[in-house]
SEFIZA-3560 file (N, C-alpha, C; in Angstrom, 3 decimals):
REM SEFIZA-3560
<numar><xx>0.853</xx><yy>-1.193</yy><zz>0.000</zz><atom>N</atom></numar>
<numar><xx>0.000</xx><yy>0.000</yy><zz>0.000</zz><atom>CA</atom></numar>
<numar><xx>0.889</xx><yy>1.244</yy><zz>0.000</zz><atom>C</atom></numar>
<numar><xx>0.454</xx><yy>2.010</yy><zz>-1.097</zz><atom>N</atom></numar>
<numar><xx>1.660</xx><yy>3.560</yy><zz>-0.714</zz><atom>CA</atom></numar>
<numar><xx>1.294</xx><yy>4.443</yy><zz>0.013</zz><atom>C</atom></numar>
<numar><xx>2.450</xx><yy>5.676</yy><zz>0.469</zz><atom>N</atom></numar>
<numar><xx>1.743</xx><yy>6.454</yy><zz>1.489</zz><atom>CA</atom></numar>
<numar><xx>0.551</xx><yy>7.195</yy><zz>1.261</zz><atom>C</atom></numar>
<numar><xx>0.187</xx><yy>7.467</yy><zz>-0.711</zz><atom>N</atom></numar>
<numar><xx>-0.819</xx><yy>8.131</yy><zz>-0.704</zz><atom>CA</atom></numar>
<numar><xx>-2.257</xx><yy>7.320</yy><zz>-0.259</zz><atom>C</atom></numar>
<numar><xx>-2.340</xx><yy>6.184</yy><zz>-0.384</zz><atom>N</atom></numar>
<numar><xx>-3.426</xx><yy>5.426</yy><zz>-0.074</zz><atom>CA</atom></numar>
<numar><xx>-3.357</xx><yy>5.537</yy><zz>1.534</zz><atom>C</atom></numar>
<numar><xx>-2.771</xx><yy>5.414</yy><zz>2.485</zz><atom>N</atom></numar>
<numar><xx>-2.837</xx><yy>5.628</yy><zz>3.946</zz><atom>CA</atom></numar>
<numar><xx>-3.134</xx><yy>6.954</yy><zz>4.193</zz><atom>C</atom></numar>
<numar><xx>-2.360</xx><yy>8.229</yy><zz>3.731</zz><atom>N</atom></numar>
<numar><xx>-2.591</xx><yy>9.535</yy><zz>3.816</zz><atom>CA</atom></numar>
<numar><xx>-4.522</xx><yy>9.776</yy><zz>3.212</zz><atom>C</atom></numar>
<numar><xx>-4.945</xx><yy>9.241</yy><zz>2.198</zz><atom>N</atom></numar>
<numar><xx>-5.876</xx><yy>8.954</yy><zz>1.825</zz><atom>CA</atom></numar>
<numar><xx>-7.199</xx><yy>8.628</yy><zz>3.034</zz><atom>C</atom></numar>
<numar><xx>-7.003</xx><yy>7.267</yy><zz>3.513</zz><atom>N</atom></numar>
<numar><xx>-7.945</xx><yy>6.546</yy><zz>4.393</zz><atom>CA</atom></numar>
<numar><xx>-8.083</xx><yy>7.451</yy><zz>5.580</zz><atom>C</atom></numar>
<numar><xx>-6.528</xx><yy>7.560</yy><zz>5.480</zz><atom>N</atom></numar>
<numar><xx>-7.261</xx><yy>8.649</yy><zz>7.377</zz><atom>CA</atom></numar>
<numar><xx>-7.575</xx><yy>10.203</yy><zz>7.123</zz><atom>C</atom></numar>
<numar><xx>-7.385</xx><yy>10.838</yy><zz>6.000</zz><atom>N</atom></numar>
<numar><xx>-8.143</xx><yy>11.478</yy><zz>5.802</zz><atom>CA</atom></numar>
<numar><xx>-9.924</xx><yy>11.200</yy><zz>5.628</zz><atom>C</atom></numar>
<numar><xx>-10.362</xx><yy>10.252</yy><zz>5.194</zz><atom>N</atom></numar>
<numar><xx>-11.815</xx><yy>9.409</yy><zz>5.425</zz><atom>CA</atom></numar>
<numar><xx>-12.198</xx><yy>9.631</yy><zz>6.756</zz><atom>C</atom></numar>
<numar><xx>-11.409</xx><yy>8.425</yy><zz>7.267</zz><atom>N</atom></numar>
<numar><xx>-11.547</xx><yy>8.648</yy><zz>8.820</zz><atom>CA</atom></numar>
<numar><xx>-12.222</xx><yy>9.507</yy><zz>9.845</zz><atom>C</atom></numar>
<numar><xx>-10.845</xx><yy>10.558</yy><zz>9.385</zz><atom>N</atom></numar>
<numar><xx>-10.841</xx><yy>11.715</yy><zz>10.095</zz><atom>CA</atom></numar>
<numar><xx>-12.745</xx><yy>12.642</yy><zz>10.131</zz><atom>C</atom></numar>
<numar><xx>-12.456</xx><yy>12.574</yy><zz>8.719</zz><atom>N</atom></numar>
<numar><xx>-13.897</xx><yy>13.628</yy><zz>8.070</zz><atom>CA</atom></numar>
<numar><xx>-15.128</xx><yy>12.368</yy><zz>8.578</zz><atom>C</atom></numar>
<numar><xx>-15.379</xx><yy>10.991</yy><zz>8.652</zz><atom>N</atom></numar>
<numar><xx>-16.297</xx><yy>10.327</yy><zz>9.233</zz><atom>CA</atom></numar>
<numar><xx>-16.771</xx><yy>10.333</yy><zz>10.138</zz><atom>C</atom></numar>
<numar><xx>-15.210</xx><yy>10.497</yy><zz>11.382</zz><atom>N</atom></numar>
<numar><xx>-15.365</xx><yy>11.129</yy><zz>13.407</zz><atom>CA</atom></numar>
<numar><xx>-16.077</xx><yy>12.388</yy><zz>12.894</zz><atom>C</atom></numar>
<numar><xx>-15.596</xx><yy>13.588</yy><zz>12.262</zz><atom>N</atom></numar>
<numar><xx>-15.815</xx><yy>15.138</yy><zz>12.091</zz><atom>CA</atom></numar>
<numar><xx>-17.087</xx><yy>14.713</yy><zz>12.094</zz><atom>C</atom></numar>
<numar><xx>-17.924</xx><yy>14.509</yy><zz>10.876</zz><atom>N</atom></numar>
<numar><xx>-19.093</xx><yy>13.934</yy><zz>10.751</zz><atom>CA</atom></numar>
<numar><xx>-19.794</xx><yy>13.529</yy><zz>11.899</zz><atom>C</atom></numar>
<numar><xx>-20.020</xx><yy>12.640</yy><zz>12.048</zz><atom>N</atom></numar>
<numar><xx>-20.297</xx><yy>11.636</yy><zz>13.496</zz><atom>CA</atom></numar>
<numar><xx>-20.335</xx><yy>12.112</yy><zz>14.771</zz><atom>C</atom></numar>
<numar><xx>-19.603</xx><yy>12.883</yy><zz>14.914</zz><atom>N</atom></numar>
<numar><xx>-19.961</xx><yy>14.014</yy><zz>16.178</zz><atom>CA</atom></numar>
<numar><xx>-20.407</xx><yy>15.301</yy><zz>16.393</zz><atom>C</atom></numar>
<numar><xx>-20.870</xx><yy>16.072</yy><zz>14.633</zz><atom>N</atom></numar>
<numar><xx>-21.533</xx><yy>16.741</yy><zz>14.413</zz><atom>CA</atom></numar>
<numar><xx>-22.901</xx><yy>16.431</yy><zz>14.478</zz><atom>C</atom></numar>
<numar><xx>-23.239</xx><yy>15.061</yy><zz>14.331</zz><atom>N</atom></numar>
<numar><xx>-24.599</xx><yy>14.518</yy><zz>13.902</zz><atom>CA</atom></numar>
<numar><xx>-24.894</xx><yy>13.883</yy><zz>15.454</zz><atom>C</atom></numar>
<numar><xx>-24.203</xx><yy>14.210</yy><zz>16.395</zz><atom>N</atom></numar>
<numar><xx>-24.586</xx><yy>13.531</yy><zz>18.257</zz><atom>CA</atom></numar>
<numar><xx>-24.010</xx><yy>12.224</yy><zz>18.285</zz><atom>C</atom></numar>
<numar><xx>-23.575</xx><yy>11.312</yy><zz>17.111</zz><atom>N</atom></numar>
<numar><xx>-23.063</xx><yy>9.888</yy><zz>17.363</zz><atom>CA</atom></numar>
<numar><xx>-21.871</xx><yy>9.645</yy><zz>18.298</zz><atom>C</atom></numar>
<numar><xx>-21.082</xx><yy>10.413</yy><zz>18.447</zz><atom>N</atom></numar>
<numar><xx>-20.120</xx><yy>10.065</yy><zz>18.737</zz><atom>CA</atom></numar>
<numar><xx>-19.641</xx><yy>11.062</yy><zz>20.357</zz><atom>C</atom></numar>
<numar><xx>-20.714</xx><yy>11.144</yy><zz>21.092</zz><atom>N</atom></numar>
<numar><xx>-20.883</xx><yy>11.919</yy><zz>22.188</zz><atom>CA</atom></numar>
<numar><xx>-19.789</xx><yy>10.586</yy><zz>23.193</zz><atom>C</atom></numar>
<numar><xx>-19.150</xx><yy>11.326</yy><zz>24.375</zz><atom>N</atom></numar>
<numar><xx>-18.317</xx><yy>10.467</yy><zz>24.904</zz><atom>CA</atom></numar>
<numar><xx>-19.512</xx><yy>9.168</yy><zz>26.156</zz><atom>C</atom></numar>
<numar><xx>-19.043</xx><yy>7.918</yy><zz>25.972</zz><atom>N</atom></numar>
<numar><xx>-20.101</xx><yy>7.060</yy><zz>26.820</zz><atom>CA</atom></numar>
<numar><xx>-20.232</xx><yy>7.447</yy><zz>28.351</zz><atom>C</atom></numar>
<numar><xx>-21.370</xx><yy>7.376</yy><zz>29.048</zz><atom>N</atom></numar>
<numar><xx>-21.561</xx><yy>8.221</yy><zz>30.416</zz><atom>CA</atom></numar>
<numar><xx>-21.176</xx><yy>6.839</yy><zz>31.137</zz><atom>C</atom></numar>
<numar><xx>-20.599</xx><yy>5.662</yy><zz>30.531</zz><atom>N</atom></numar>
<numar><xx>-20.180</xx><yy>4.562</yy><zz>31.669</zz><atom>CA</atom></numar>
<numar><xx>-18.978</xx><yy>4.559</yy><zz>31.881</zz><atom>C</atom></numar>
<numar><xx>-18.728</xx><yy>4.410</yy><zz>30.490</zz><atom>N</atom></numar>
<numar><xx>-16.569</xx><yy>3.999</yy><zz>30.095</zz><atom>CA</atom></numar>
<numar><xx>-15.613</xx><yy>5.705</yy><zz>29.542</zz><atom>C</atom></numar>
<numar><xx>-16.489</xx><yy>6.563</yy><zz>29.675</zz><atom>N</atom></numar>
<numar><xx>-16.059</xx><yy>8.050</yy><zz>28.591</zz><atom>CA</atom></numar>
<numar><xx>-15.360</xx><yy>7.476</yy><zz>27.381</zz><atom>C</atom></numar>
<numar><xx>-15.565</xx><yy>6.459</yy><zz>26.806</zz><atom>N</atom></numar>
<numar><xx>-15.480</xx><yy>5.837</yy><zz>25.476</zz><atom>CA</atom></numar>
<numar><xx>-15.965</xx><yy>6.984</yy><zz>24.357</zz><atom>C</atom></numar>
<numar><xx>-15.106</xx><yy>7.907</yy><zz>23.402</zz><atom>N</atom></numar>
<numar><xx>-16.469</xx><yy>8.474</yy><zz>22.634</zz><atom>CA</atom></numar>
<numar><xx>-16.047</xx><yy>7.944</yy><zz>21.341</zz><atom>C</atom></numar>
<numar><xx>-15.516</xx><yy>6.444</yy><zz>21.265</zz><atom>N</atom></numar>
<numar><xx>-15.362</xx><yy>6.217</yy><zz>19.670</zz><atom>CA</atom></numar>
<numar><xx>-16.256</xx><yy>4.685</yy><zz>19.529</zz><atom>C</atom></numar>
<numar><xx>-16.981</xx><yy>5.022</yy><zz>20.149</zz><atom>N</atom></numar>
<numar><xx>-18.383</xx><yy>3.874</yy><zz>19.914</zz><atom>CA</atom></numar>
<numar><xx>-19.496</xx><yy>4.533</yy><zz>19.065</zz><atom>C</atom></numar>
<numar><xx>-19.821</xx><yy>4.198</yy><zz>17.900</zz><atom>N</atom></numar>
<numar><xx>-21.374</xx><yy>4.575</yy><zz>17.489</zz><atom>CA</atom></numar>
<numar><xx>-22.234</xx><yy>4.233</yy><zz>18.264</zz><atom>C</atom></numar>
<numar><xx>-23.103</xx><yy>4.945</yy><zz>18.485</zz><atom>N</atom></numar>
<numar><xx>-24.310</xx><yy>4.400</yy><zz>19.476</zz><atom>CA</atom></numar>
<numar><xx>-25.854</xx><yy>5.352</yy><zz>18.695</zz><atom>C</atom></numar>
<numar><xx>-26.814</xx><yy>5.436</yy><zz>19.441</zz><atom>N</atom></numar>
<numar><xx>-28.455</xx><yy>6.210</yy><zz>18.922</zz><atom>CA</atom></numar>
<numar><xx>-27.786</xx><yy>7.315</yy><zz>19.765</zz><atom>C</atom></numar>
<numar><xx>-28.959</xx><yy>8.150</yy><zz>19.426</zz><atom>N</atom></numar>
<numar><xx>-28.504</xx><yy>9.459</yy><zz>19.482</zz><atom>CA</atom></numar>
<numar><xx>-29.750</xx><yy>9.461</yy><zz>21.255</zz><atom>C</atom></numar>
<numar><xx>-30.484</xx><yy>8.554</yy><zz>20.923</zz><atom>N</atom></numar>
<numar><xx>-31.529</xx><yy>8.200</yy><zz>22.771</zz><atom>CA</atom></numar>
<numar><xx>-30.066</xx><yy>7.975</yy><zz>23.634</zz><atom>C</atom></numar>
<numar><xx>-29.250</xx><yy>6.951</yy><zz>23.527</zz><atom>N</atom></numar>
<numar><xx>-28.607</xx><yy>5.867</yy><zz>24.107</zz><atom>CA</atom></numar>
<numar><xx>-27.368</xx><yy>6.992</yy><zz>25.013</zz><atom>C</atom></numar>
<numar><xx>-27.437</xx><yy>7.025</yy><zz>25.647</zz><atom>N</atom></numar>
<numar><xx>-25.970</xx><yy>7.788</yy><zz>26.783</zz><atom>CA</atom></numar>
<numar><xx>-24.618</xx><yy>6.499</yy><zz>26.964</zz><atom>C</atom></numar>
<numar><xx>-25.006</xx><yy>5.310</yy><zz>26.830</zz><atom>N</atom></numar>
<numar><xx>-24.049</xx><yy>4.477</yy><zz>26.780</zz><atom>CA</atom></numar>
<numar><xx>-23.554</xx><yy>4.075</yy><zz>25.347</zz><atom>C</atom></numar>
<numar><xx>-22.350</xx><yy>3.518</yy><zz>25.584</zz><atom>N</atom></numar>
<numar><xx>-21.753</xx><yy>2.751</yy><zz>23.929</zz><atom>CA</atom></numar>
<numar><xx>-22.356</xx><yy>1.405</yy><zz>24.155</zz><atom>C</atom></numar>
<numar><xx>-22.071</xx><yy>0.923</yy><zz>22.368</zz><atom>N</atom></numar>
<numar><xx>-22.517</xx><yy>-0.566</yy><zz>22.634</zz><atom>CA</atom></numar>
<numar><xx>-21.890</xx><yy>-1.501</yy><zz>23.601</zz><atom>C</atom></numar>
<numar><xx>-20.820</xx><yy>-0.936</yy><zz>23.435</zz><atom>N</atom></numar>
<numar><xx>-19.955</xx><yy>-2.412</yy><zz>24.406</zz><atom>CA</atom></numar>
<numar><xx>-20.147</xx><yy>-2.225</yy><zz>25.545</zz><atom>C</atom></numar>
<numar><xx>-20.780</xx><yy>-1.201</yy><zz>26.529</zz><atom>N</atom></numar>
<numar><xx>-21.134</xx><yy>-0.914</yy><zz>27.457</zz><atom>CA</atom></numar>
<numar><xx>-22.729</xx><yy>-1.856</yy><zz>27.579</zz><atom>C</atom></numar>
<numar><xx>-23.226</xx><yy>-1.566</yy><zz>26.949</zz><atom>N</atom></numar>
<numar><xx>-24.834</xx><yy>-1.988</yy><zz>27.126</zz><atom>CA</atom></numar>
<numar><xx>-25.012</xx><yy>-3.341</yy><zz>26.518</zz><atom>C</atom></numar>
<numar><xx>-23.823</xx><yy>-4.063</yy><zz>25.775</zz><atom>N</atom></numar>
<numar><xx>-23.770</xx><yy>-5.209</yy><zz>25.939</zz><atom>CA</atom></numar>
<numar><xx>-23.231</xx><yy>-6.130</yy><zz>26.783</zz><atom>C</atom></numar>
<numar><xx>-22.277</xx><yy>-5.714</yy><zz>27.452</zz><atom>N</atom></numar>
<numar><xx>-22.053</xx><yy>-5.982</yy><zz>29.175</zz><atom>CA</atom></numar>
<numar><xx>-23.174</xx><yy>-6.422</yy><zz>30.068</zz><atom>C</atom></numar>
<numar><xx>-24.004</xx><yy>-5.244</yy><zz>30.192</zz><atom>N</atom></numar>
<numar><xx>-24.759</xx><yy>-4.512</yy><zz>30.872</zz><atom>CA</atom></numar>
<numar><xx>-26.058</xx><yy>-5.766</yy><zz>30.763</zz><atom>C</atom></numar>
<numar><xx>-26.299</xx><yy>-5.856</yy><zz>29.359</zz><atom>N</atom></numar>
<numar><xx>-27.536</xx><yy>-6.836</yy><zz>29.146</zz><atom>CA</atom></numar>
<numar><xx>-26.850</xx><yy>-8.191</yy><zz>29.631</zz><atom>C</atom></numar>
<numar><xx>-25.617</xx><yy>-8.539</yy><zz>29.116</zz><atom>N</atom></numar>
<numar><xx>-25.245</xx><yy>-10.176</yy><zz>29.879</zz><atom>CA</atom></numar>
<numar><xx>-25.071</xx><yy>-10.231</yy><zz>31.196</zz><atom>C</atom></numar>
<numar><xx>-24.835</xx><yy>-9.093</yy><zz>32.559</zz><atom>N</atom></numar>
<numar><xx>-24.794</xx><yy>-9.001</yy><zz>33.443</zz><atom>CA</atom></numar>
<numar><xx>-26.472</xx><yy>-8.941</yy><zz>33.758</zz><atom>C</atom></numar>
<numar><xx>-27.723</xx><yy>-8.439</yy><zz>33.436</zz><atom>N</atom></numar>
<numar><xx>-29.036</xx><yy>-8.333</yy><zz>33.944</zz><atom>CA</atom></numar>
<numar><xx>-29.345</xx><yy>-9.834</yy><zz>33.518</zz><atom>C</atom></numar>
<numar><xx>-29.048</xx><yy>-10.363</yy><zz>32.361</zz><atom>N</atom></numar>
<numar><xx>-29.280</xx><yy>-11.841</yy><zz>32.391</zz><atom>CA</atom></numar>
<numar><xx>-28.862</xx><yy>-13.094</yy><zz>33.081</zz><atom>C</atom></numar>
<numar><xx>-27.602</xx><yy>-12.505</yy><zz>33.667</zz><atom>N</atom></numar>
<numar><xx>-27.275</xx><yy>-13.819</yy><zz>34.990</zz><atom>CA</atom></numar>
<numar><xx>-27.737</xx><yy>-13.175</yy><zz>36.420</zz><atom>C</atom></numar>
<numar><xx>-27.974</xx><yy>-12.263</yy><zz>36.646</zz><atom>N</atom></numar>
<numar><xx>-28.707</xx><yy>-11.890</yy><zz>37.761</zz><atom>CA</atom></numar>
<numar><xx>-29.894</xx><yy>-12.463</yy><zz>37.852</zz><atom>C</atom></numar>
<numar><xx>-30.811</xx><yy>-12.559</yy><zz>36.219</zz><atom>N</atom></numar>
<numar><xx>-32.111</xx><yy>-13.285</yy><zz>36.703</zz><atom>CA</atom></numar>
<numar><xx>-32.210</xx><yy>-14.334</yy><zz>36.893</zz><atom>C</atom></numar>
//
């Protein structure tokens, strides 16, 4: 891969986060301060947080 193709992608990247946290996605998680999880724009947690979260309420029951 040459450097223009890497210089390339994270320019993508970059402008996708820019994006993504203009649009509320990428707000930091209120469990882990994770803010490079996509999550709903309802949701205050990241996924990997609230998938924890659901396998922990399921061995409790």
């Amino acid at each position: 891969m040459s450097l223009y193709h890497t210089e390339y992608w994270q320019q993508v990247i970059e402008e996708s986060i820019t994006h993504a946290t203009a649009q509320g996605y990428l707000r930091p998680c209120v469990v882990c301060g994770n803010p490079f999880f996509f999550r709903t724009k309802e949701a205050e947690i990241c996924s990997f947080c609230e998938e924890e979260m659901s396998k922990e309420s399921l061995h409790a029951s």
